[in-house]
VOGU-3710 file (C-alpha; in Angstrom, 3 decimals, decimal comma):
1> xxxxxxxxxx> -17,816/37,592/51,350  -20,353/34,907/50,530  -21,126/32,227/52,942  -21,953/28,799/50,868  -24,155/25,618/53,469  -24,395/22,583/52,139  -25,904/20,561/54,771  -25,961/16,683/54,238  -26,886/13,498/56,200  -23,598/13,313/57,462
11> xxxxxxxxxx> -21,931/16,590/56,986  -22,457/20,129/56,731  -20,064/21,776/54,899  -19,295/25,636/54,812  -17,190/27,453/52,150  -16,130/31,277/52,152  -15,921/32,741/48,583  -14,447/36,204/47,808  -16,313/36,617/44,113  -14,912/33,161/42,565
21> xxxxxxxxxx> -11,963/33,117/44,797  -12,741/29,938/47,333  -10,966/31,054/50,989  -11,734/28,945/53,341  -13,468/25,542/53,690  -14,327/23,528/56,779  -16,890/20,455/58,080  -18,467/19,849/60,905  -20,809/16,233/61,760  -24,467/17,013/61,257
31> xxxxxxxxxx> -26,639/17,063/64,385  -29,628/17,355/64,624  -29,772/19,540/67,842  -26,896/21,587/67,296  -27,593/25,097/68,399  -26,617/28,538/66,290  -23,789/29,585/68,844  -21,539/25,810/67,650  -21,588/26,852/63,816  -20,632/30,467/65,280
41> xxxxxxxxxx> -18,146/29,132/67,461  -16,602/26,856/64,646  -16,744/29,859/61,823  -14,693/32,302/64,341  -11,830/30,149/64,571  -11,749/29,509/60,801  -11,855/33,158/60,394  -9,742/34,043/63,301  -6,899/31,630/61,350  -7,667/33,732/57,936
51> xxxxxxxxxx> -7,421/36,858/59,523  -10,554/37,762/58,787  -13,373/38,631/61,194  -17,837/37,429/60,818  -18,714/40,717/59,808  -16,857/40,682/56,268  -19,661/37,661/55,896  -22,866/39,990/53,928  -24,349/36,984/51,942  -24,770/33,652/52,906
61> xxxxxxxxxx> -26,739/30,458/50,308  -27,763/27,690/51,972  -28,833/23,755/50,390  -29,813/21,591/52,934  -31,422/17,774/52,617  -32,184/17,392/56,354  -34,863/19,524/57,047  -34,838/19,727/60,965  -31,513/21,231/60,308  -31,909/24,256/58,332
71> xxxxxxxxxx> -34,442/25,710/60,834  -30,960/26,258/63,027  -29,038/26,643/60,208  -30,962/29,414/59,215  -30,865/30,945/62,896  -27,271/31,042/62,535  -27,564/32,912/59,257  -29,744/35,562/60,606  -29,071/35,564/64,656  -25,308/35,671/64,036
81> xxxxxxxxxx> -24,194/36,767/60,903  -27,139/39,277/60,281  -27,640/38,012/56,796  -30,705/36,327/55,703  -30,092/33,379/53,959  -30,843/31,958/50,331  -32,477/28,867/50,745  -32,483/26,680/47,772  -35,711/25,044/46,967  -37,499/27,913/48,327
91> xxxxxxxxxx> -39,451/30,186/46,205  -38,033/32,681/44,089  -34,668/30,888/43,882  -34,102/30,520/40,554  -32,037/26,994/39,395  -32,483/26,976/35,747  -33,429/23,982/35,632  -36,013/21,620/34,219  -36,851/19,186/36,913  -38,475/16,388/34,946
101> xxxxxxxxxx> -39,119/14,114/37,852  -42,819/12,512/39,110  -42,442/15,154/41,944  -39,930/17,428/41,576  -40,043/18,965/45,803  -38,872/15,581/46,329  -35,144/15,937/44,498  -32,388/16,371/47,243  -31,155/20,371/46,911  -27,570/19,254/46,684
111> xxxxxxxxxx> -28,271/16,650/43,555  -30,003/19,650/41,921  -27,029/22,215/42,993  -24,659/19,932/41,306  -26,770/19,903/38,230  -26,357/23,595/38,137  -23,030/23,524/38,431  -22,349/20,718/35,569  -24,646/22,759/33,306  -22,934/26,322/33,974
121> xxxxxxxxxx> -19,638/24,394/32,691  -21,166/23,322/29,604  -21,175/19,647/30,745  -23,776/18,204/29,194  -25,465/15,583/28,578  -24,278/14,225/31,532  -24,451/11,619/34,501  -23,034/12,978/38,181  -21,878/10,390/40,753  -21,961/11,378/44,086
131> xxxxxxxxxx> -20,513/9,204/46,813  -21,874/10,638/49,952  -24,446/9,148/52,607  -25,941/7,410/49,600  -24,144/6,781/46,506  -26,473/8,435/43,416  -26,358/8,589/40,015  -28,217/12,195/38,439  -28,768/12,002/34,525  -28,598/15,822/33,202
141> xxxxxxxxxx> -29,632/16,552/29,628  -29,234/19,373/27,184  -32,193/21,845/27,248  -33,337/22,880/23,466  -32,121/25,203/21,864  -34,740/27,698/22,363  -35,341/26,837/26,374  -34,875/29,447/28,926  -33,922/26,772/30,926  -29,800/25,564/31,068
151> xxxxxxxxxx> -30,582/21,963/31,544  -33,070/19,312/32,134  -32,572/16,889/35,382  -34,105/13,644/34,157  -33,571/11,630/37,421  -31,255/9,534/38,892  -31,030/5,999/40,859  -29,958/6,302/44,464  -28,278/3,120/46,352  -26,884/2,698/49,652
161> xxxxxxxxxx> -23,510/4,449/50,155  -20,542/2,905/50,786  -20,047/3,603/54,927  -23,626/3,048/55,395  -23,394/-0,446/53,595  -20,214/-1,190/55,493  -21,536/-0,118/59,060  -25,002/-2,054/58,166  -22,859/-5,266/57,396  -20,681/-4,831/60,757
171> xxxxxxxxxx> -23,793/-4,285/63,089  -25,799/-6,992/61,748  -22,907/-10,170/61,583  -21,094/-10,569/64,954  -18,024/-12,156/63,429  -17,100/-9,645/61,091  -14,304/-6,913/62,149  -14,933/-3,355/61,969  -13,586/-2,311/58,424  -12,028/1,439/57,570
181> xxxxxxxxxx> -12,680/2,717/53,960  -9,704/3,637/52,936  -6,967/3,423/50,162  -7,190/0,254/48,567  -4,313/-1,410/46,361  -5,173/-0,892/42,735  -4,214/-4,628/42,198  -6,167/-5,679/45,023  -7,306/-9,066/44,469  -11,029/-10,531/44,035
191> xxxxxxxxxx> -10,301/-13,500/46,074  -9,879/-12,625/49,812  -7,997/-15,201/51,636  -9,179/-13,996/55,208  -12,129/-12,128/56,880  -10,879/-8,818/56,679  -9,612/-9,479/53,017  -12,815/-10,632/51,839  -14,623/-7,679/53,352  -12,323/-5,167/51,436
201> xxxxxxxxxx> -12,693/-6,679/48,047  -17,260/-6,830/48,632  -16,722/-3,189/49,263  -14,442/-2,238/46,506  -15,173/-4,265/43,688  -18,503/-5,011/44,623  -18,976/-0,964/44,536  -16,966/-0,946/41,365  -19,220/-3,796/39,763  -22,556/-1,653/40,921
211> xxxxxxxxxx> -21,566/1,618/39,346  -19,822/0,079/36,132  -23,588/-1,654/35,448  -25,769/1,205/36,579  -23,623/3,514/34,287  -23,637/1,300/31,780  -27,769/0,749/31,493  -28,003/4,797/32,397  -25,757/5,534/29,179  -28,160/2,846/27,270
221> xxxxxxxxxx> -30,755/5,475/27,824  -31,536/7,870/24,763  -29,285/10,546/24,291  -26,514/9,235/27,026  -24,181/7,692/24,817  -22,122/10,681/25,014  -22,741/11,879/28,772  -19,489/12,939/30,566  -19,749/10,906/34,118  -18,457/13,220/37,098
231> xxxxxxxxxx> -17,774/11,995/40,156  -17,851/14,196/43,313  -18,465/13,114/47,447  -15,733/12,232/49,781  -14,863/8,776/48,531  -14,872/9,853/44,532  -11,310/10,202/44,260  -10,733/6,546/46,125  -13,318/4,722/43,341  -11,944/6,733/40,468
241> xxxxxxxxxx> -9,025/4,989/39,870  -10,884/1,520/39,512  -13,798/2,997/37,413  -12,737/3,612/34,022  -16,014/5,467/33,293  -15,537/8,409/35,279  -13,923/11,297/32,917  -13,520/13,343/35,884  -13,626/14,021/39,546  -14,781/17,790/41,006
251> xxxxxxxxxx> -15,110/17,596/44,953  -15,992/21,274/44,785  -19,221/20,902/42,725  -21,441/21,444/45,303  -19,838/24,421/46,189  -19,376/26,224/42,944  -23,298/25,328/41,890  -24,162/27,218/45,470  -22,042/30,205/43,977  -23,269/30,343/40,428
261> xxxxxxx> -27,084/30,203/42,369  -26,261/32,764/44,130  -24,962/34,740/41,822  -28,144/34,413/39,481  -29,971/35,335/42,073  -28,824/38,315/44,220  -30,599/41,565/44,238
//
């Protein structure tokens, strides 16, 4: 079996694979601290539920954007499991990839992971939406012809994400409620006629009005007439609805790019 990290600002998220066959999937809240023997702990009873036991685990791939993380991360790999880990970004890890950035060490693994992914499918060109911590915007392009490259990354815009924005607004007014992202009417109006009303239409439509004019100036660009816009993160399939530029939402890109990396580049 093949152990896939992806370890955000927020989450880490861990996904058993069987070849192409996904098996298991489970989060736990990023901290910083967190010892090798709570991810064991946590990936025993997963496994204990599936019948299945750590040692069926002989490959593990790790992506991880928070850097005093993945030192424990990778002690958990190679204390517990006995496998040592494929770290993206480190060398010899093969993406594919054209990274046509100022400073290419400085592009988040996942954003680059999901540009693998949308590539492999034959995506391209295209522009992936990721609500997580942040909400981002990554513009992939078609490699030419004769590249031995899959894709170029061209960049991206990053803005604040949608619970960060919410929790920033909370802490810093003292008369506003707390306010739960959640399901919002699809005919919910602009015009909030109390505090908690008002608060739910800034987040949705005021999201809704940032990524309809951010996609719109990014498909302005040359060559992104075309691009298919994907939207993955937890709260893609809660702004789809309202965003009539999204062609399609894949919560399991991260995930499958970690696989097809991996699969590239085993021994």
């Amino acid at each position: 079996m093949l152990l896939a990290i992806d370890c955000g600002n927020t989450n880490i998220v861990f996904t058993l694979f069987e070849a192409q066959t996904k098996l298991s999937e489970w989060r736990l809240e990023t901290v910083s601290r967190q010892p090798a023997d709570e991810y064991f702990i946590a990936l025993c009873h997963v496994l204990e539920s599936q019948k299945l036991h750590y040692t069926d685990i002989k490959n593990c791939i790790l992506a991880s954007v928070v850097p005093v993380v993945t030192h424990h991360l990778v002690r958990f790999c190679e204390e517990r499991l006995a496998v040592t880990p494929m770290v993206v970004g480190e060398e010899g890890v093969k993406l594919n990839l054209d990274v046509q950035t100022d400073d290419p060490a400085q592009v988040g693994a996942d954003r680059l992971v999901n540009a693998v992914a949308v590539a492999a499918a034959g995506d391209v060109p295209a522009i992936i939406l990721d609500f997580g911590t942040a909400t981002t915007f990554d513009v992939i392009r078609p490699a030419a012809p004769d590249s031995d490259v899959s894709a170029i990354y061209a960049g991206g815009v990053i803005a604040p994400g949608v619970h960060r924005s919410v929790e920033a607004l909370v802490a810093a007014a003292a008369k506003l409620p707390s306010l739960t992202v959640e399901n919002f009417d699809p005919d919910l109006p602009v015009l909030g006629t109390s505090t908690k009303s008002a608060m739910k239409s800034g987040v949705l439509w005021g999201y809704v009005g940032l990524i309809d004019g951010l996609l719109k100036r990014l498909k302005a660009e040359p060559g992104m007439a075309e691009a298919v816009v994907i939207g993955t993160g937890g709260l893609a399939s809660l702004f789809a609805p309202h965003i009539d530029a999204i062609d399609k939402v894949d919560n399991a890109l991260t995930m499958t790019g970690l696989r097809i990396i991996f699969n590239r580049n085993k021994g």
